[in-house]
ROPA-739064 format. One record per residue (C-alpha): residue number from 0; z, y, x. Coordinates in nm, 3 decimals. Layout:
<recs>
NUM; Z; Y; X;
...
</recs>
This chain:
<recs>
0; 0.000; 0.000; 0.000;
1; -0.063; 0.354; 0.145;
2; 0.195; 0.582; 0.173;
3; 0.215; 0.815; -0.129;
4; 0.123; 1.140; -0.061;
5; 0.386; 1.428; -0.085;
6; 0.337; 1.691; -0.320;
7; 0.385; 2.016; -0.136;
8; 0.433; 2.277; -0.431;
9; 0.783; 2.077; -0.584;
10; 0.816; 1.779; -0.357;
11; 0.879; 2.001; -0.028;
12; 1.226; 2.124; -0.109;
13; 1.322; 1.858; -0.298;
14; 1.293; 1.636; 0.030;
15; 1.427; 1.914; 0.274;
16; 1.713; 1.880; 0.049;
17; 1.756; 1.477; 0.086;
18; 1.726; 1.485; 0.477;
19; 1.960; 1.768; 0.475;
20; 2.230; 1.559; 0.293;
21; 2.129; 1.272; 0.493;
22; 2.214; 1.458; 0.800;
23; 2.557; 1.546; 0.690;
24; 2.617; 1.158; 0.603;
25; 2.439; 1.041; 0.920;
26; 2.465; 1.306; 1.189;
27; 2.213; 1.085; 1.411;
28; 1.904; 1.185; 1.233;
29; 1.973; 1.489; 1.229;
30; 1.740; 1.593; 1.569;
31; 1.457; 1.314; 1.436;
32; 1.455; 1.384; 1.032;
33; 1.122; 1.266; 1.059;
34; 1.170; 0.883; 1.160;
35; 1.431; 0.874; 0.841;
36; 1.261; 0.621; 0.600;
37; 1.161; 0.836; 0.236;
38; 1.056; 0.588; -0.045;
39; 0.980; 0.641; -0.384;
40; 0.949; 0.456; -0.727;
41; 0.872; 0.574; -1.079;
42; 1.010; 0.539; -1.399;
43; 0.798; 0.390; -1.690;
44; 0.697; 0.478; -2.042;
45; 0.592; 0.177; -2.278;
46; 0.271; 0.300; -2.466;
47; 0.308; 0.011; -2.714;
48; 0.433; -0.340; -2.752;
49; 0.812; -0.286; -2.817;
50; 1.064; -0.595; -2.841;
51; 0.752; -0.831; -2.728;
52; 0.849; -0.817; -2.389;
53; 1.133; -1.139; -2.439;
54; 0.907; -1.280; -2.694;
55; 0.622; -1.360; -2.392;
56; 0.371; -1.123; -2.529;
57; 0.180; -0.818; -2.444;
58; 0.320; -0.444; -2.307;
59; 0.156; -0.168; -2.209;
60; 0.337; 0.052; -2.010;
61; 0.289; 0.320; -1.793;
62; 0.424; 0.429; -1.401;
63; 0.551; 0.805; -1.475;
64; 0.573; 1.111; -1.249;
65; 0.874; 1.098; -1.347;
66; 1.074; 0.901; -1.074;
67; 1.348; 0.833; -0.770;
68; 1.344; 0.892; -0.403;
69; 1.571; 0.748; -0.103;
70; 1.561; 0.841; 0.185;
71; 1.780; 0.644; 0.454;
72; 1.882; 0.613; 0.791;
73; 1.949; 0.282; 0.986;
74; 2.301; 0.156; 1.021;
75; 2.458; -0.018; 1.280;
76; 2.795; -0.182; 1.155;
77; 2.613; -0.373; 0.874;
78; 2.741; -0.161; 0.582;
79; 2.556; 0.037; 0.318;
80; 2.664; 0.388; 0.290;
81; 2.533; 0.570; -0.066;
82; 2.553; 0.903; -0.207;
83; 2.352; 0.972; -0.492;
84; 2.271; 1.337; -0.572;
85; 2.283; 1.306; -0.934;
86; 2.607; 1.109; -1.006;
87; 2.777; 1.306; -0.700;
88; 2.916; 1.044; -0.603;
89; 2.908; 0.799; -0.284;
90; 2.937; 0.400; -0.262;
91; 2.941; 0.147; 0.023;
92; 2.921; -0.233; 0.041;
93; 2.817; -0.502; 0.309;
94; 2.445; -0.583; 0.375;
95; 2.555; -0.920; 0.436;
96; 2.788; -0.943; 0.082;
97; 2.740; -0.678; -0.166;
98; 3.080; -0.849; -0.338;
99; 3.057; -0.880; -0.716;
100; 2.925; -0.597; -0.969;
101; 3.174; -0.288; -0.978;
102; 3.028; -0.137; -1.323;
103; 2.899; 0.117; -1.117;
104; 2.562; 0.302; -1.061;
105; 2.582; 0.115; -0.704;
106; 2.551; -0.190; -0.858;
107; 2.180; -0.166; -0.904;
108; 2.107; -0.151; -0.516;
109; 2.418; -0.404; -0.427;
110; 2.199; -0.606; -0.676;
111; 1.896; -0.543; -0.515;
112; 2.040; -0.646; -0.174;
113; 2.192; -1.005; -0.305;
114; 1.854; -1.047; -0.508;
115; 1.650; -1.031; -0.178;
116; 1.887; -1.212; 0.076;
117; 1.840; -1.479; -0.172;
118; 1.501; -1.471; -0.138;
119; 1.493; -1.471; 0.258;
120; 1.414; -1.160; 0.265;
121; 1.506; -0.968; 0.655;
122; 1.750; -0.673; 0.542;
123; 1.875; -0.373; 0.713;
124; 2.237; -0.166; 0.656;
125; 2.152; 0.194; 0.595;
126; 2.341; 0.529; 0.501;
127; 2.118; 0.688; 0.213;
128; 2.073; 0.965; -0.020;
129; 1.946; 0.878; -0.369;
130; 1.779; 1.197; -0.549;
131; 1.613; 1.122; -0.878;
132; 1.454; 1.348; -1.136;
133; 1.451; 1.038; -1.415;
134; 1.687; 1.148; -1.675;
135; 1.978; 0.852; -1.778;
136; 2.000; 0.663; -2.090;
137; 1.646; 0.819; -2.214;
138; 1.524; 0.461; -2.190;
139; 1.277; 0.572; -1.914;
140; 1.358; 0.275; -1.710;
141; 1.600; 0.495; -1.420;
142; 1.760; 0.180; -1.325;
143; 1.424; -0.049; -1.209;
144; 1.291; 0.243; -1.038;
145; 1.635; 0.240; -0.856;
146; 1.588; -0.125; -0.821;
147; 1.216; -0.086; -0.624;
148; 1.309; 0.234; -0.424;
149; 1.625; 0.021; -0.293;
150; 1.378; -0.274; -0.219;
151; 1.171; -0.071; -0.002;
152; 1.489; 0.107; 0.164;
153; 1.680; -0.221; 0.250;
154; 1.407; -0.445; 0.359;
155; 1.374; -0.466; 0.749;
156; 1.009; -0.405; 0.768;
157; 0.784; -0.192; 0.570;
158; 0.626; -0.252; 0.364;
159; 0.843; -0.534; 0.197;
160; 0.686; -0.909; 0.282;
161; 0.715; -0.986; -0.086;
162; 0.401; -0.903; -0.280;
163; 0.435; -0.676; -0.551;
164; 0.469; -0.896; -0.841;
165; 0.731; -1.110; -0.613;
166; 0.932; -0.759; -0.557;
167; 0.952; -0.644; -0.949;
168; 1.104; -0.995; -0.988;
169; 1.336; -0.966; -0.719;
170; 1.454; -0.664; -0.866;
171; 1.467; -0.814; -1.231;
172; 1.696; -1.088; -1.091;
173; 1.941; -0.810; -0.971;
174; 1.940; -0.645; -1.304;
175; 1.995; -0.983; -1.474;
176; 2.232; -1.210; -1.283;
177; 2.382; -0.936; -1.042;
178; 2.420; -0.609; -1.281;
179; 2.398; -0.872; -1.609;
180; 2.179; -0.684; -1.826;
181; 1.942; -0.942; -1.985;
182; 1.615; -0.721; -1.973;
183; 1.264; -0.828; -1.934;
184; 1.026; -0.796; -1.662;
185; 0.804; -0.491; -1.777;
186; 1.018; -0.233; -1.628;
187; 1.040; -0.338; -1.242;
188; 0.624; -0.472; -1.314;
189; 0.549; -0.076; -1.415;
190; 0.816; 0.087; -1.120;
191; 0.634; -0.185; -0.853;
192; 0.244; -0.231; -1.014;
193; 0.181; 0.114; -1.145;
194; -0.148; 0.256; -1.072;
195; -0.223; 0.657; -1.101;
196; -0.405; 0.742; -1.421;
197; -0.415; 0.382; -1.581;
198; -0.156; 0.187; -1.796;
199; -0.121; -0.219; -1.704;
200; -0.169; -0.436; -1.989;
201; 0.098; -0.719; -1.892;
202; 0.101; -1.096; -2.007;
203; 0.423; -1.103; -2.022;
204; 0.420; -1.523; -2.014;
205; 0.132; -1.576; -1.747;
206; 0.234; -1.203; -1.587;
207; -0.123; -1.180; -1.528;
208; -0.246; -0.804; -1.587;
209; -0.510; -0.584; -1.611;
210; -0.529; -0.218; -1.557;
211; -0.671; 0.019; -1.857;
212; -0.787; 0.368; -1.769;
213; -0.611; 0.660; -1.982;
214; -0.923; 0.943; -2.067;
215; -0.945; 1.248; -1.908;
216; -0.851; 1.555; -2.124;
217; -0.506; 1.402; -2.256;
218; -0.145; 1.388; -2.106;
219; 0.156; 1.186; -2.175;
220; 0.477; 1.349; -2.311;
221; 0.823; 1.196; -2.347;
222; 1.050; 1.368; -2.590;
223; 1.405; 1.295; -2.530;
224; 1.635; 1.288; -2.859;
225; 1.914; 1.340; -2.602;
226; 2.094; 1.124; -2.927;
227; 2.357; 0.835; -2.774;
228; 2.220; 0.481; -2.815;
229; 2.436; 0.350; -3.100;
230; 2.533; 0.004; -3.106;
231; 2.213; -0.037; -2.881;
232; 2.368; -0.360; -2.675;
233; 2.483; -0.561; -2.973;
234; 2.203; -0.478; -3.164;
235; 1.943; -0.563; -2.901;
236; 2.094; -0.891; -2.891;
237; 2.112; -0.911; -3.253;
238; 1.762; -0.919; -3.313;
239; 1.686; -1.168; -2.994;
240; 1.915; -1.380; -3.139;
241; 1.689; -1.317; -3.473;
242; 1.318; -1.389; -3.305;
243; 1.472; -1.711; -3.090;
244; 1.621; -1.848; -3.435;
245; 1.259; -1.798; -3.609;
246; 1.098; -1.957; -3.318;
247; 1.311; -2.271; -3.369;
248; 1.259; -2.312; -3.776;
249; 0.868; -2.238; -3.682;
250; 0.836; -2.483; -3.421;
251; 0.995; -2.796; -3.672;
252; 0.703; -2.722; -3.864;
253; 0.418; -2.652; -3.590;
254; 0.569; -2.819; -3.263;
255; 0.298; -2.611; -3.058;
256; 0.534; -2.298; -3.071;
257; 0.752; -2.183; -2.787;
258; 0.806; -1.838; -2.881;
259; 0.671; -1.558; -3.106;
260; 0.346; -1.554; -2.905;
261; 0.217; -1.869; -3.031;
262; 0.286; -1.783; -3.420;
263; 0.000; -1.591; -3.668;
264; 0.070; -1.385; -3.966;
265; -0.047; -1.660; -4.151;
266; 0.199; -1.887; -4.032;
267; 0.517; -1.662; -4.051;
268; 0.425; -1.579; -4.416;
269; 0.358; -1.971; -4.485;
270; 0.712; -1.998; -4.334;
271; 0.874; -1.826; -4.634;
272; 1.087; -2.115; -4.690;
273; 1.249; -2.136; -4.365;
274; 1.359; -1.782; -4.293;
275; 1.545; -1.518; -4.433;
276; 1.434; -1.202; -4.554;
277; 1.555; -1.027; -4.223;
278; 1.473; -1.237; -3.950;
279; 1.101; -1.256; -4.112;
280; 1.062; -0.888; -4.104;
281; 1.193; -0.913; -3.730;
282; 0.955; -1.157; -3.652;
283; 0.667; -0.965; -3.864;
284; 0.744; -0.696; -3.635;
285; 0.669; -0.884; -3.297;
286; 0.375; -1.113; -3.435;
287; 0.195; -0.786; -3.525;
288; 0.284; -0.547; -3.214;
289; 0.107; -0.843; -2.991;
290; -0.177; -0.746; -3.181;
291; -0.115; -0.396; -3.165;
292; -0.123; -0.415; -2.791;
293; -0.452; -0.633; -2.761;
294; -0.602; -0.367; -3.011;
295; -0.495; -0.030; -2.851;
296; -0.578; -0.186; -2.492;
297; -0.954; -0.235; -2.653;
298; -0.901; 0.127; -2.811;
299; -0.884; 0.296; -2.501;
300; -1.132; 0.114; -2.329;
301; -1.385; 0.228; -2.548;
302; -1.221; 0.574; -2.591;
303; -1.174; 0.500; -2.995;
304; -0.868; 0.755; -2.940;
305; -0.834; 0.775; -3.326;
306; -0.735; 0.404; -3.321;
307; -0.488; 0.450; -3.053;
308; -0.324; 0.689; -3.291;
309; -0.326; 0.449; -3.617;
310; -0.171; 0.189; -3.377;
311; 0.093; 0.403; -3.284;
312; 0.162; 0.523; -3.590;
313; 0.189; 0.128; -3.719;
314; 0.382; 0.040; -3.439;
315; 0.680; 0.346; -3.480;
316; 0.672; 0.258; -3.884;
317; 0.704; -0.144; -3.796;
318; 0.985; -0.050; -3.564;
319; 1.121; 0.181; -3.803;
320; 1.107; -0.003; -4.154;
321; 1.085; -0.412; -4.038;
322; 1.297; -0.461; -3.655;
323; 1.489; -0.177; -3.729;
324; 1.593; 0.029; -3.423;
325; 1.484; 0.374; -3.489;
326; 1.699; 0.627; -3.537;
327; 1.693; 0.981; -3.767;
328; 1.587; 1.181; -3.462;
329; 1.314; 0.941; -3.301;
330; 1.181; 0.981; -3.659;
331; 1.231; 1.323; -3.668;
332; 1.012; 1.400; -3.358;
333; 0.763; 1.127; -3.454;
334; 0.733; 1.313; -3.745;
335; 0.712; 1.667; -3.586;
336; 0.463; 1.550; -3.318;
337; 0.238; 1.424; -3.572;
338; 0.188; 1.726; -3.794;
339; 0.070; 1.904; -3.446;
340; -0.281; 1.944; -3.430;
341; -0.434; 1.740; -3.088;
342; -0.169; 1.508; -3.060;
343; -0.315; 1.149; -3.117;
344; -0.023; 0.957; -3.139;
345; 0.329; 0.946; -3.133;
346; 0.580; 0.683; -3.181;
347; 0.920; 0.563; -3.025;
348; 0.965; 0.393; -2.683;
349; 1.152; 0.165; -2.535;
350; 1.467; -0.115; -2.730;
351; 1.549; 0.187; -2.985;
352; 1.850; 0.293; -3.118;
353; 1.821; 0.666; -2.917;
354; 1.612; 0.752; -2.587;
355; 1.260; 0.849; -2.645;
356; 0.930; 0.887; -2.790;
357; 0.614; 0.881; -2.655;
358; 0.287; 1.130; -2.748;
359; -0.040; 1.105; -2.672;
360; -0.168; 1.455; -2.662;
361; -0.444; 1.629; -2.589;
362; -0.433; 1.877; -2.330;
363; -0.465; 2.192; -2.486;
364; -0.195; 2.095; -2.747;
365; 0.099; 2.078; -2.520;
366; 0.224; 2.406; -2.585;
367; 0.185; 2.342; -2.927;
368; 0.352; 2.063; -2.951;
369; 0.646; 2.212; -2.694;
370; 0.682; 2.496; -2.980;
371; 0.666; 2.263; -3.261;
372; 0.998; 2.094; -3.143;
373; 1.219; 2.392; -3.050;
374; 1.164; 2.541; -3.390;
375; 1.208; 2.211; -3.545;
376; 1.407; 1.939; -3.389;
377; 1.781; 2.147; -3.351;
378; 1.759; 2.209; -3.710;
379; 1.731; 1.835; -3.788;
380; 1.952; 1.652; -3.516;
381; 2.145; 1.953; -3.408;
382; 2.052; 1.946; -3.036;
383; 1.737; 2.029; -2.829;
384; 1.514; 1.754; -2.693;
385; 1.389; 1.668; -2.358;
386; 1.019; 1.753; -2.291;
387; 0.865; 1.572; -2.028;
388; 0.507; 1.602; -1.906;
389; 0.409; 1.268; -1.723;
390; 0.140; 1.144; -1.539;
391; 0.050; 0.771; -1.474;
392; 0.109; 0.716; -1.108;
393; 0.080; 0.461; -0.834;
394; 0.392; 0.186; -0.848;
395; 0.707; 0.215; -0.536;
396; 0.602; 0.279; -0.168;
397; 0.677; 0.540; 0.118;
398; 0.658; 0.926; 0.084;
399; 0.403; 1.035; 0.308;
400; 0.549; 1.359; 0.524;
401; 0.204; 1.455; 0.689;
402; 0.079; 1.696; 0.390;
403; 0.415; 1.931; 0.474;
</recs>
């Protein structure tokens, strides 16, 4: 991977700034900032294909702009020495044994660090500063694009001997068994795989992928209800609970299926007997999103960007109305996005229940759309939303220093 190029209007200070507070933490560098090791990894926004992700289907996400940089000196007494920039805080653990998960933010690179010894991976003990501009609990993905930019800062050599795929699993392994949150795979394949100004259409059982190009003339935007994610855990579970009990009644009857994947629309309605009236609509929701994906994939291949905006508007009503993890302000700005002339689509992102929505607008309409939700939103949610302008950019790798 080449190194990623630095952008000189906001990303100069914002790395003079990192190698200044990795100076005070590691007075050594502080002759040679330049041989300090910068990496970077981006957050993700899901186009479409929400809650497939565990039932082996199809996502589309996206690598944002959006995203987290490290930048680290070598150690020599085999600890890791942290201090991130956002949490103002500072951590340590050994290289050799991270020790078990502290409930902290550290626990993401500790995680990182067991998740690639175990693989054989060659690591290194480093004192590093973590600076990241991806906002927390937006559902943005800030922890796997934590996860890749502490691969690439702890692994001996550069780049990492693990291939891409092999590193976003690594770092999913960390989340899972070292952090224990029980996520999928789509948000360390978008902060490792991303590619600038495509989406990645992931097979989320075969993890085979294909990149689809995003047209020229439109720009992403994440609106951020900045609303707290009620009862998101439990729920989440909930409804996996939900699709893995419909799988099981299905599959008595058609002994082909191993998850949601393999089920129509025909089947699940000719399986009216054997479910209840909730966990069909949940599994409703997932058989038709697969389809959703496949379809808006195809849309924007072909630039049909009016289908791309029916999909999303299916997709935010499905997870609205039949999984049921919206919320009254991700309707709220799915609603106010929508009545804004040159936005395509909008819908929520992400397991619900809070975070964000995503927008599909064209690029004369941003500053529509920006007005549109300060007049509106505070009146219905009583607080302002986040407004973020993304692009899609490449996945983790080194900042390149030679544009400064």
């Amino acid at each position: 991977m080449q190194p990623l190029d630095l952008d000189g209007a906001a990303g100069a200070p914002r790395l003079d700034r990192l190698l200044e507070r990795l100076s005070e933490l590691e007075p050594s560098c502080r002759g040679t900032p330049a041989a300090a090791r910068v990496v970077r990894a981006p957050g993700r926004v899901n186009l479409i294909g929400e809650h497939t992700d565990y039932n082996l289907g199809f996502v589309l996400p996206v690598a944002i702009s959006l995203d987290t940089w490290i930048a680290s000196w070598p150690s020599e007494d085999g600890i890791v020495r942290l201090v991130s920039l956002q949490e103002g805080e500072s951590a340590e653990f050994q290289i050799g044994d991270p020790g078990p998960a502290r409930g902290a933010w550290s626990d993401y690179v500790a995680g990182v660090a067991w998740s690639l010894s175990r693989d054989g991976v060659e690591l290194r003990a480093v004192s590093a500063v973590i600076d990241s501009a991806i906002p927390i609990g937006a559902g943005l993905s800030s922890s796997a694009a934590l996860e890749l930019a502490a691969a690439w800062t702890l692994a001996a050599s550069v780049p990492p001997p693990l291939p891409p795929m092999e590193m976003a699993k690594a770092a999913q392994h960390a989340e899972n068994e070292y952090v224990g949150v029980k996520s999928g795979l789509m948000d360390q394949f978008a902060a490792s795989q991303g590619q600038q100004g495509k989406a990645l259409m992931l097979d989320c059982r075969t993890l085979e992928y294909r990149p689809v190009s995003l047209p020229a003339g439109f720009t992403l935007v994440a609106l951020d209800t900045k609303s707290p994610h009620r009862l998101g855990a439990s729920q989440y579970n909930a409804r996996r609970a939900q699709c893995e009990r419909g799988v099981a009644a299905l599959a008595a009857r058609h002994p082909g299926i191993r998850s949601l994947r393999d089920v129509t629309i025909e089947m699940l309605r000719a399986a009216a007997d054997l479910l209840d009236e909730e966990t069909m609509r949940r599994c409703e929701h997932v058989v038709r999103e697969n389809e959703r994906v496949l379809q808006a994939a195809a849309a924007l291949d072909s630039g049909d960007l009016d289908t791309v905006g029916r999909l999303f508007a299916e997709s935010h009503a499905s997870l609205r109305d039949l999984y049921e993890v919206s919320s009254a302000e991700l309707d709220a700005l799915v609603e106010i996005a929508a009545a804004v002339p040159g936005v395509v689509g909008a819908r929520m992102t992400g397991a619900g229940f809070g975070g964000c929505t995503v927008n599909f607008v064209r690029d004369d309409a941003v500053d529509a759309l920006r007005a549109a939700v300060e007049a509106e939103y505070p009146p219905r949610s009583g607080r302002e939303a986040g407004f973020y302008v993304v692009n899609a950019v490449d996945g983790a790798g080194l900042i390149s220093r030679d544009s400064r």
